[in-house]
N, C-alpha and C positions, 0 to 999 in steps of 0.2 A: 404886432405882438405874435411872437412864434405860439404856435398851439404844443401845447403841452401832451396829448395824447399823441400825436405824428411823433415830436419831435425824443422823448425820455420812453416810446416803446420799447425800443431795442435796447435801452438800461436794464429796465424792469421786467420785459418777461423772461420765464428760465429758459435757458441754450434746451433744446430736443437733447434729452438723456437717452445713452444707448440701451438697448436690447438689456436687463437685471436678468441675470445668473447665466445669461449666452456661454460666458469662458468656462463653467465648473459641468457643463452638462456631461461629460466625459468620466467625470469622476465616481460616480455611482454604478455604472456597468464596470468600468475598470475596477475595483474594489470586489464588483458580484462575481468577476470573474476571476480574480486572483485565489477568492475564498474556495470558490469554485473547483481553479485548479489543487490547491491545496490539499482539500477535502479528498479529489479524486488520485493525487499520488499517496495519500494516506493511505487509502481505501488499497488502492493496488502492492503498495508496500505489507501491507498487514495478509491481504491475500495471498502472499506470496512466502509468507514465512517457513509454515512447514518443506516446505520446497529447502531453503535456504537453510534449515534444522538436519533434513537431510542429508545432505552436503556436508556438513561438520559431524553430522553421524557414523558418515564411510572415512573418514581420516580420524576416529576417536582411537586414542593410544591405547584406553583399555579395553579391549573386547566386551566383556560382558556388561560394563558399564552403559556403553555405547548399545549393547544388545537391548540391556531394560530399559533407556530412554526410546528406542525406536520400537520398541513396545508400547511403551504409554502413549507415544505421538499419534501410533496408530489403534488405539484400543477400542475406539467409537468408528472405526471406519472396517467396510469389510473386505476381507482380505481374503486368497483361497488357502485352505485347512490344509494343506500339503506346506503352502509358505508357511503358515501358522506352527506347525511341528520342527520345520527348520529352525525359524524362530527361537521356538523355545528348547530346542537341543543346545544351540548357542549360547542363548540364558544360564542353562541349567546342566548343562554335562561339565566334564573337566575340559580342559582348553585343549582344543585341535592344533595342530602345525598351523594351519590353512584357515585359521579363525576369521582373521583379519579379511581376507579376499573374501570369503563365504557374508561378513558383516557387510561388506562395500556391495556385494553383487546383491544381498536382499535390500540395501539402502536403495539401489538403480531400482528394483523393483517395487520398490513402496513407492518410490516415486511416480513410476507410469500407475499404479491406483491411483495416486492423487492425482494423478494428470485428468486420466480417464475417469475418473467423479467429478470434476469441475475444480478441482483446488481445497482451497478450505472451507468443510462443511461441518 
């Protein structure tokens, strides 16, 4: 008589299962780091704004419109009191020939502030 344990082992025990969750380990740092990078081109998009406000400051059609926005952009940052009267001659007198250049040349220079502050503080 064949023996029943020899012979229905290999029926009845289970196959060696592989390695559980071996294929997904990948997907968790993958994910940390998409968030990751996400976070960090936010981060540097939004740093970067006033710069890019800038920019559409020196090509603003209106002068003095363009004058009072790059006023308020800079009003919490410090600027030197000689720019600062330029400034606001531009704001507040009647319109010069040369408004436009004078707007664009103190826009390059708000810039290098914000450069030389660190960006947006």
């Amino acid at each position: 008589m064949p023996d029943p344990h020899k012979d229905l082992a290999e029926i009845i025990e289970p196959a060696t299962q592989a390695a559980a969750g071996s294929g997904s380990d990948y997907l968790l740092p993958l994910a940390l780091a998409c968030v990751v990078l996400v976070l960090g081109l936010a981060w540097f998009w939004r740093r970067r704004a006033p710069l890019r406000a800038l920019r559409r400051l020196a090509r603003a059609a209106e002068v003095q419109a363009g004058a009072d926005a790059l006023a308020r952009l800079l009003e919490n940052r410090a600027a030197p009191a000689a720019w600062r009267r330029e400034l606001d001659r531009l704001r507040f007198a009647r319109q010069e020939p040369d408004a436009a250049e004078m707007l664009e040349r103190l826009c390059r220079e708000a810039e290098g502030f914000l450069r030389a502050r660190g960006g947006n503080k």
